[in-house]
Each structure stands twice: as structure tokens, then as C-alpha cells.
ZAMARGU-4260 file (C-alpha; in steps of 0.2 Angstrom, whole numbers, plus 5000, padded with zeros to 4 digits):
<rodrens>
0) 5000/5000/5000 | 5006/5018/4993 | 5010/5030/5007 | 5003/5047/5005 | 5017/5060/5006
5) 5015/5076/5012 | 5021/5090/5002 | 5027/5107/5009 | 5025/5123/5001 | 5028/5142/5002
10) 5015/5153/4997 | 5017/5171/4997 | 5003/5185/4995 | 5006/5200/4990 | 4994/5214/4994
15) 4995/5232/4987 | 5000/5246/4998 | 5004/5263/4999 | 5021/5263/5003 | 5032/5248/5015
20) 5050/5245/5016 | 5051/5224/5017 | 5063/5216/5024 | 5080/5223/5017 | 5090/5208/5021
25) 5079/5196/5012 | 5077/5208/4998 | 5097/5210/4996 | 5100/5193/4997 | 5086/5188/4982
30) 5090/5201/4971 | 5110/5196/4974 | 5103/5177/4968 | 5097/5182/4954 | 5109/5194/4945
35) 5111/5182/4930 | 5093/5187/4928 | 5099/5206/4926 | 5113/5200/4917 | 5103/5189/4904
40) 5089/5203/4902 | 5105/5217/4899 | 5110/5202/4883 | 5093/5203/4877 | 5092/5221/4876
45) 5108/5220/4868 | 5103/5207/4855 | 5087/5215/4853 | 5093/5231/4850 | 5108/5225/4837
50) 5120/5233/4848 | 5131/5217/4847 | 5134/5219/4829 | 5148/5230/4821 | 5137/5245/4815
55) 5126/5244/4831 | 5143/5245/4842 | 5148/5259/4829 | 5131/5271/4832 | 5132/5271/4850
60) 5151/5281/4847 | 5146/5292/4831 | 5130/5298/4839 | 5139/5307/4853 | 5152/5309/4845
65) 5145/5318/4829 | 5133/5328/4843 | 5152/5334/4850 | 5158/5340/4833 | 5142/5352/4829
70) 5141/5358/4848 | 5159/5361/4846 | 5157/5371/4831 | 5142/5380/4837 | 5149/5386/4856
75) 5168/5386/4852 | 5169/5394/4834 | 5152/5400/4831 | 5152/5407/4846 | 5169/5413/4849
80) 5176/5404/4863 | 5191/5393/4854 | 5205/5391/4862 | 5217/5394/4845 | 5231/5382/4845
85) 5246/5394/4840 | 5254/5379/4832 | 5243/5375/4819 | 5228/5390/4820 | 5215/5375/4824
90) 5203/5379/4837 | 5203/5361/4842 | 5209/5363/4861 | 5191/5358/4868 | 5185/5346/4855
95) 5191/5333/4869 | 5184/5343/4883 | 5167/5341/4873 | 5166/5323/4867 | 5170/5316/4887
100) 5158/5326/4894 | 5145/5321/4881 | 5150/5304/4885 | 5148/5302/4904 | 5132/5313/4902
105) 5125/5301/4890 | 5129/5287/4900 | 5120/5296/4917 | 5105/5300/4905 | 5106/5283/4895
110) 5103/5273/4912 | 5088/5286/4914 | 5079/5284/4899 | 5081/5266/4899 | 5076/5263/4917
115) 5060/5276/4916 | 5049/5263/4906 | 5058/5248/4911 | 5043/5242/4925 | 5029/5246/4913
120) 5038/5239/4898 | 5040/5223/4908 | 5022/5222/4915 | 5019/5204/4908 | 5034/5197/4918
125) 5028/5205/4934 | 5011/5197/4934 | 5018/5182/4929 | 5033/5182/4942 | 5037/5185/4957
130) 5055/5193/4959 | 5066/5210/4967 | 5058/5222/4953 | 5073/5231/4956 | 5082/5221/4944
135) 5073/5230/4930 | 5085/5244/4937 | 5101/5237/4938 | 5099/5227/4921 | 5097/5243/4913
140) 5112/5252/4921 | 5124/5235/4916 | 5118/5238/4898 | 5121/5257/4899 | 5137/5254/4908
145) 5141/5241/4891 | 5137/5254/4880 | 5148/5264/4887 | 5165/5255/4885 | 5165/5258/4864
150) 5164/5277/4868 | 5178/5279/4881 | 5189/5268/4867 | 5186/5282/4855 | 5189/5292/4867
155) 5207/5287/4873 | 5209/5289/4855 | 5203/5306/4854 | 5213/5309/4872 | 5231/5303/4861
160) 5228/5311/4845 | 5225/5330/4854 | 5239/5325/4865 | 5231/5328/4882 | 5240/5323/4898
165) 5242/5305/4902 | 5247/5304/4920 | 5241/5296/4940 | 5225/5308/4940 | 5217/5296/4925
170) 5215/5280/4939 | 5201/5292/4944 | 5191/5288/4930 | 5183/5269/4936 | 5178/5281/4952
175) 5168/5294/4944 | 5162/5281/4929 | 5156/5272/4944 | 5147/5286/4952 | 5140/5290/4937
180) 5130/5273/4936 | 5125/5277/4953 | 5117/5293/4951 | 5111/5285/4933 | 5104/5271/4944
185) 5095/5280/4960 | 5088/5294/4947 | 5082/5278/4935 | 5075/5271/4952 | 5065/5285/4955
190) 5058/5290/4937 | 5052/5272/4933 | 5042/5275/4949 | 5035/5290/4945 | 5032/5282/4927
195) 5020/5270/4934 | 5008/5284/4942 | 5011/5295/4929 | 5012/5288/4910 | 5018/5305/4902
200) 5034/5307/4912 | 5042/5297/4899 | 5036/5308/4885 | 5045/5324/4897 | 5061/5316/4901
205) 5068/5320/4881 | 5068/5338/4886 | 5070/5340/4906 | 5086/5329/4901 | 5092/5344/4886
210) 5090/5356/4897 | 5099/5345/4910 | 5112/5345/4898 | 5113/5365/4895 | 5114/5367/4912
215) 5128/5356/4915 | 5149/5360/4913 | 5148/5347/4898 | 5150/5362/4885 | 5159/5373/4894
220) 5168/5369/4910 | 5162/5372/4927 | 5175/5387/4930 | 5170/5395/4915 | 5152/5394/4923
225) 5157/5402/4939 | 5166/5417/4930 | 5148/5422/4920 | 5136/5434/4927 | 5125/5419/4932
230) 5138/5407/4939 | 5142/5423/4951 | 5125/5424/4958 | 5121/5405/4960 | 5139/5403/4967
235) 5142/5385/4974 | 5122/5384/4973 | 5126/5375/4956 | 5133/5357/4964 | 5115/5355/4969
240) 5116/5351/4950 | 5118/5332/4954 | 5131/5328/4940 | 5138/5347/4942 | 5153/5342/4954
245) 5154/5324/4944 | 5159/5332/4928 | 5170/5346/4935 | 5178/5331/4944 | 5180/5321/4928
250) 5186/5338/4918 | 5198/5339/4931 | 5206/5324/4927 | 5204/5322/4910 | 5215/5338/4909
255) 5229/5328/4919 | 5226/5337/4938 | 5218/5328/4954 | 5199/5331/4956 | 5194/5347/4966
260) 5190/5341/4984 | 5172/5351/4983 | 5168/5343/4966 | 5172/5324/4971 | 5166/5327/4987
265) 5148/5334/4978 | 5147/5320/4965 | 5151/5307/4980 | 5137/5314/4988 | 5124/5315/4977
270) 5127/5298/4971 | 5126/5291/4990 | 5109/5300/4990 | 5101/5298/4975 | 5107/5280/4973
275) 5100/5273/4989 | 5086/5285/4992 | 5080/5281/4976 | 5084/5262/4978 | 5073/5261/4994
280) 5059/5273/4986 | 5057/5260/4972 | 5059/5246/4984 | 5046/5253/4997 | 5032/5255/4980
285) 5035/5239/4970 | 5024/5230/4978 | 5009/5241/4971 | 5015/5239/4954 | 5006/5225/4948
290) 4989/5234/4951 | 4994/5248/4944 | 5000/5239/4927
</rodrens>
């Protein structure tokens, strides 16, 4: 006679709210278990995308980098603020200065944009499964952060070719690329919340994020900024600009000279804010997110 076994299971409810922090631990220690998840959906994107291919690879460098050439011919010679290089009479001094601000600033606003549909994009998987929503968030900022190796190649290319210092200050560069994605991930964290309640914040972000970038040292640098009429009335006011310290920091060391104290001290700040203020703000509302898909 067939003895009956008993089989256990674990059922969990989930039952909208308004806001709840669950237990972090627990949280951390799923989303760390399931990272390949991140990591496999970051290949799909890819794959989806063609950005695995040769001419994909090649798009995500010649958009910013044609963007750089016509905002370098607009506000340095248009507008007359080349620096002339006596040698050769080419105002090509910063051309550089340019194309790297552009690409750390398209990384920050990359992991943005991508991040800011990414729940509502993916609303079939979260009624189907149950898993750390969060790793919508931090697939997005892998892929962003793999887009953004092709460009700093061109760029050390671009760094050699207008003979720019190469010296210690450049072993800055994985800190401030990695408080880039930070600031990219807690401001991703937060829009794709906000995206959820709201469906039109996506159609906004195209031009909060221009004027983002006009109000940023990405083409001018952040002294220039302070000796204008307006940079003398905000003052240090400007760092509250979250990638305002970060790309004066990243100037700095692109140019060969340690980052100022202020400007690292303000990027390391605001990516320690934004990265886990934002990180529990989506946490504390994802439960809500299947009712609201």
C-alpha cells in the first residue's frame, strides 16, 4: 500500500499598499541570487537592440560623437570661445573637453531613459513572476554601463591624438564612471516609479534631460560657469546640479590634475543619495506595481 506524502510549500501573498520597506536583508539577498537574471535581460536588450553587431557597436560612438563635433562648432567657433592652438591655428583645444563630457552625460541619462519605462515595459513578467523588481534597474544600468566602453575607446583615442595629459589623476576615471551609474541608477529608480503613476513622464524626460544638459559643465567647464554673470549669483548653489561636481571632477582629470576636493566630494554625495534614496523609494512601491500595470 502507497503511502501518501505530504508535500510542503511556500505561498506568498502580495497585497497592494501605499508605501512599506520589506525586509531589506531578504530583499538583498534575492536580488544578489538572481543577478544572471539582470545580466541575461541586459543580453537581450543587447541582442534586441543590434547593439552586438559591428554598425550597432559603431552608432552608440558616432552619435555622441557627431553631437560633439556640431556643439563644438556652434559654442567654440560660432560662438567665439576657441581656444586657437598657435601651432597650427586650429581651434581644436576643447573638442576633447566636449566629446568626454557628452559621453559620461549620455551614460547618466542613458541609464535614465532606459530605466524610466523599464517596469511598465516589463508588465507581463511582473504578473507572471514573482521577483526583486529592482532588477529592471540594475539590468538597465549593466547595459548602459556596456554601451559605454565603445565610447571611452574612442575616446582614449581622441585623448592621444589632441595630445592631452596621460598621467596618476586618469586612475580616477573607474571612480567617477562608477558614480556616474549610481546617480544614473538611483535617478532611473526614481523615474520608473513616478512612470508607473504617471504615463507621460516618459514623453517629458527627452527635454528635462536637454536642458539638464545645458545646464551642466559638459560644454563649457564648470570654472567658465562660475566666471559668467550667472555662475556669480548661483555661486556654489550650482553642485546642487547632481552631475555638476561629477563632471568638473571628471574635467579635472581628463586635463591631467587631481579632482577638486568640493567637486568629488559633491558627485560622491549625490550619488550616495540619489542612489539609495532612490533604491529604497522604488523598493518601498513595487509591491503596488502589479495593480497599477
Amino acid at each position: 500500500m502507497a503511502k501518501d506524502t505530504a508535500v510542503k510549500s511556500t505561498r506568498r501573498v502580495y497585497t497592494p499598499h501605499r508605501a512599506g520597506i520589506p525586509n531589506l536583508r531578504e530583499y538583498f539577498k534575492e536580488l544578489w541570487a538572481r543577478l544572471d537574471f539582470a545580466k541575461e535581460m541586459s543580453d537581450t536588450n543587447i541582442r534586441a537592440g543590434n547593439t552586438n553587431t559591428f554598425l550597432g557597436q559603431a552608432w552608440l560612438v558616432l552619435n555622441p560623437l557627431l553631437l560633439a563635433a556640431v556643439y563644438f562648432l556652434l559654442v567654440m567657433i560660432i560662438g567665439g570661445g576657441a581656444r586657437i592652438d598657435p601651432n597650427t591655428g586650429i581651434a581644436r583645444a576643447d573638442f576633447p573637453q566636449i566629446a568626454s563630457g557628452l559621453f559620461l552625460f549620455f551614460l547618466i541619462s542613458g541609464i535614465v531613459q532606459a530605466c524610466a519605462t523599464s517596469v511598465t515595459n516589463a508588465g507581463s513578467l511582473i504578473l507572471n513572476m514573482n521577483f526583486p523588481k529592482q532588477l529592471l534597474i540594475f539590468a538597465n544600468t549593466y547595459l548602459a554601463l556596456r554601451r559605454f566602453v565603445p565610447t571611452m575607446i574612442v575616446y582614449a583615442v581622441i585623448h592621444i591624438v589632441f595630445r592631452k595629459p596621460i598621467g596618476l589623476p586618469l586612475v580616477w576615471i573607474p571612480v567617477i564612471v562608477a558614480l556616474a551609474a549610481l546617480i544614473g541608477l538611483g535617478l532611473g529608480s526614481i523615474i520608473a516609479t513616478w512612470h508607473v503613476y504617471f504615463r507621460d513622464t516618459a514623453n517629458f524626460l527627452p527635454y528635462i534631460i536637454r536642458i539638464w544638459l545645458y545646464a551642466s559643465p559638459v560644454l563649457y567647464s564648470g570654472e567658465q560657469f562660475l566666471a559668467t554673470g550667472i555662475g556669480k549669483v548661483t555661486g556654489e548653489w550650482i553642485l546642487l546640479n547632481p552631475v555638476f561636481g561629477l563632471l568638473g571632477a571628471w574635467s579635472d582629470i581628463l586635463h591631467g590634475e587631481w579632482p577638486t576636493w568640493y567637486y568629488l566630494a559633491a558627485a560622491a554625495g549625490w550619488a550616495l543619495l540619489l542612489s539609495v534614496g532612490g533604491v529604497l523609494y522604488f523598493i518601498s512601491r513595487e509591491r503596488d506595481f502589479a495593480v497599477r500595470l
